[in-house]
C-alpha positions, 0 to 999 in steps of 0.5 A: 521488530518482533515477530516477523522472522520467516513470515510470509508478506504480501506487497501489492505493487511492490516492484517501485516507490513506496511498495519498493521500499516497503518490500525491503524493509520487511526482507530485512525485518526476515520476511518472506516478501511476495511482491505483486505487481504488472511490472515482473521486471520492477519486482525482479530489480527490487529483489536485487536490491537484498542479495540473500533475502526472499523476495519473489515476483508474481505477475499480478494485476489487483483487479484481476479477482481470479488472477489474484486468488490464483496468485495468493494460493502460489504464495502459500504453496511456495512461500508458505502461510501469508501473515501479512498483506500490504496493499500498496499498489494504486494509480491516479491522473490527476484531473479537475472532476469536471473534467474527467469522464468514465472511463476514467473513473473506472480505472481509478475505482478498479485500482485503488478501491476494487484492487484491495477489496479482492485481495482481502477477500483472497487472503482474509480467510487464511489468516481468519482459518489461522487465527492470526494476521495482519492487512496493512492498507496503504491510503493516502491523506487525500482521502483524509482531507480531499485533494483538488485534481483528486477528487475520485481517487480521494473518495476511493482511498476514503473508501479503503479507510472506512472498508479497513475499519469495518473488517477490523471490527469483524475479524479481531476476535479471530485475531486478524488485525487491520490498519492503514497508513497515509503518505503525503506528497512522496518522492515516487514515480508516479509522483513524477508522472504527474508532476511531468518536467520542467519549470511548471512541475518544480512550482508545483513541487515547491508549493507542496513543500511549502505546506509541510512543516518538516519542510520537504517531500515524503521518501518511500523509506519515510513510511517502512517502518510504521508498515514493519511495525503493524505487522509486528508482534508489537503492534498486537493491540492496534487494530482499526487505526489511521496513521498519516505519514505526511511530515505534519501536513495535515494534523487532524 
């Protein structure tokens, strides 16, 4: 991709699954990576993974408004100007609504919705005083199509597309641009977790697969490459848009 050699890139939760995969394919695009995440350890195996290439952990909870601000402006310290935020980091447990409570709500909220809203507000105005940058937010085709069991965590990925959207329209005359991207069902840990184990989670897994056309799972490595090329000078006239990267689950 053109464009990213020794720019600097945010990843939130960038230490496993999709945010590990993210990390290193923007590495070895010649980014500097900054992988924010609330497992240091996590980060510091993903590192090890590109022997040569920076990548460098900070210990970063997203719903942490001033943990965040004070992580951003380290990064700018050590790494220098951030071009790229992707916001990956996110959380469910997945529930019938009825059956969920507050609390719940809460956490979820906090994660997958409060988590990215703070991060823009953090690093937004230092692309914006530079002229130029990219946000990738990382959604999900849940918010696209609604998810039974997922129904709080559909509404706050729903609100990640429709926030992107509207901050696209107000930065892109100060050449900030805004897009996300939606995994389907993807080989991950979390996935795991909420699959558990046993002959139970291997049903749920197949009927998962049994719904999408290419016949199989998402893998973290599925969703690198559209992420690298949104925060290409290639993609210099996409802005506001939503990619699903689902092997055809829903074409809508």
């Amino acid at each position: 991709m053109r464009g990213l050699e020794d720019k600097v890139a945010i990843v939130t939760g960038g230490g496993q699954g999709i945010g590990r995969a993210l990390s290193l394919r923007l590495a070895e695009e010649g980014c500097k990576v900054a992988i924010f995440d609330l497992n240091p350890a996590a980060g510091e195996e993903t590192a090890a993974l590109a022997p040569g290439k920076t990548i460098k952990t900070y210990p970063v909870d997203v719903t942490d408004y001033d943990a965040v601000k004070v992580a951003v402006d380290a990064v700018e310290a050590e790494l220098g100007p951030i071009w790229t935020l992707v916001n990956n980091a996110g959380w469910d447990q997945p529930l019938n609504f009825l059956q969920t409570d507050k609390p719940l709500w809460d956490k979820i909220i906090a994660i997958n919705l409060y988590g990215p809203l703070n991060t823009h507000h953090c690093v937004a105005p230092l692309m914006v005083e530079r002229r130029g940058g990219r946000i990738i937010n990382i959604a999900s085709d849940a918010a696209r199509v609604g998810t039974s069991s997922e129904a709080v965590y559909s509404a706050c990925k729903g609100g990640v597309i429709s926030f992107t959207k509207s901050v696209a329209r107000e930065l892109a005359s100060k050449g900030v641009l805004l897009n996300i991207v939606c995994p389907g069902p993807t080989n991950t840990p979390m996935m795991a977790a909420v699959l558990g184990e046993g002959e139970q989670a291997v049903k749920w897994k197949d009927a998962m697969v049994r719904g999408i056309p290419l016949k199989r799972m998402g893998e973290p490595e599925d969703y690198a490459g559209i992420v690298a090329f949104l925060a290409s000078e290639d993609a210099g006239f996409i802005t506001g848009q939503t990619f699903s990267v689902a092997g055809g689950m829903n074409m809508i």
